[in-house]
N, C-alpha and C positions, 0 to 999 in steps of 0.2 A: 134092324138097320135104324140109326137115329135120324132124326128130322134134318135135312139140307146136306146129309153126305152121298156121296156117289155109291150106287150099286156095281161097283166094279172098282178095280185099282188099277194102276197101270205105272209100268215102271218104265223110265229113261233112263238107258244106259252109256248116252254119247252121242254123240254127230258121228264118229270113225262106226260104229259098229252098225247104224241106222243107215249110212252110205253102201256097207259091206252087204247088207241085208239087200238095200235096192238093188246093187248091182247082181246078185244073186238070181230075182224073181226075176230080172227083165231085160235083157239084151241091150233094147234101149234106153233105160234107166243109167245103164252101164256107160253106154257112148254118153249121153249126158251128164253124168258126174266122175268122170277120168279124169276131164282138165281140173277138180274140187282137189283130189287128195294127190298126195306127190310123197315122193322121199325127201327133206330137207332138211340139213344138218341144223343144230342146234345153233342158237346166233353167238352163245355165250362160249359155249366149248368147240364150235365146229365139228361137232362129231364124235368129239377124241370119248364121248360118255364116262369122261373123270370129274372129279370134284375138284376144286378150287385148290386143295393142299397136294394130291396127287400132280395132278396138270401140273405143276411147280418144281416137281423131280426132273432132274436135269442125270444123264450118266455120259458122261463125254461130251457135252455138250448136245445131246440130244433127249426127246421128250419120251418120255411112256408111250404116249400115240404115236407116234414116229417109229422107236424099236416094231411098236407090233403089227404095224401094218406092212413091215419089211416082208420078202422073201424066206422061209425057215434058214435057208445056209446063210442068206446076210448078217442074220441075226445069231448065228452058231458062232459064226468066224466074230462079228462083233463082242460077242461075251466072251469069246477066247482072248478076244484081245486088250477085255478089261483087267484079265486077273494078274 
């Protein structure tokens, strides 16, 4: 071991996986970091997880995130009734 380094390493993996981990070991670690981490869509895409050229396709006037978060037959009868 050289002069002034640490006899151990240690690795950070993130705040999400370090929360995952507390909530884990501790019931109450749990109750206290719930209100920390949420589900919250993206500011940029809302959600739709497209890129900037995709998000832009338009088919009937409707978007890719839109077609796919339909119902499977909305979306059958929909494509039937593009072609």
């Amino acid at each position: 071991m050289a002069a002034g380094r640490p006899g151990f390493s240690f690795q950070y993996k993130g705040l999400f996986p370090a929360i995952e981990e507390a909530a884990r070991v501790s019931f109450v670690h749990r109750w206290k970091l719930q209100g920390m981490v949420d589900d919250v869509p993206c500011a940029a895409c809302m959600g739709a997880r497209l890129r900037d050229d995709a998000a832009a396709v338009r088919f009937h006037g409707h978007t890719l995130d839109q077609i796919s978060r339909w119902p499977l037959g909305a979306a059958l009868d929909f494509s039937r009734g593009c072609g």
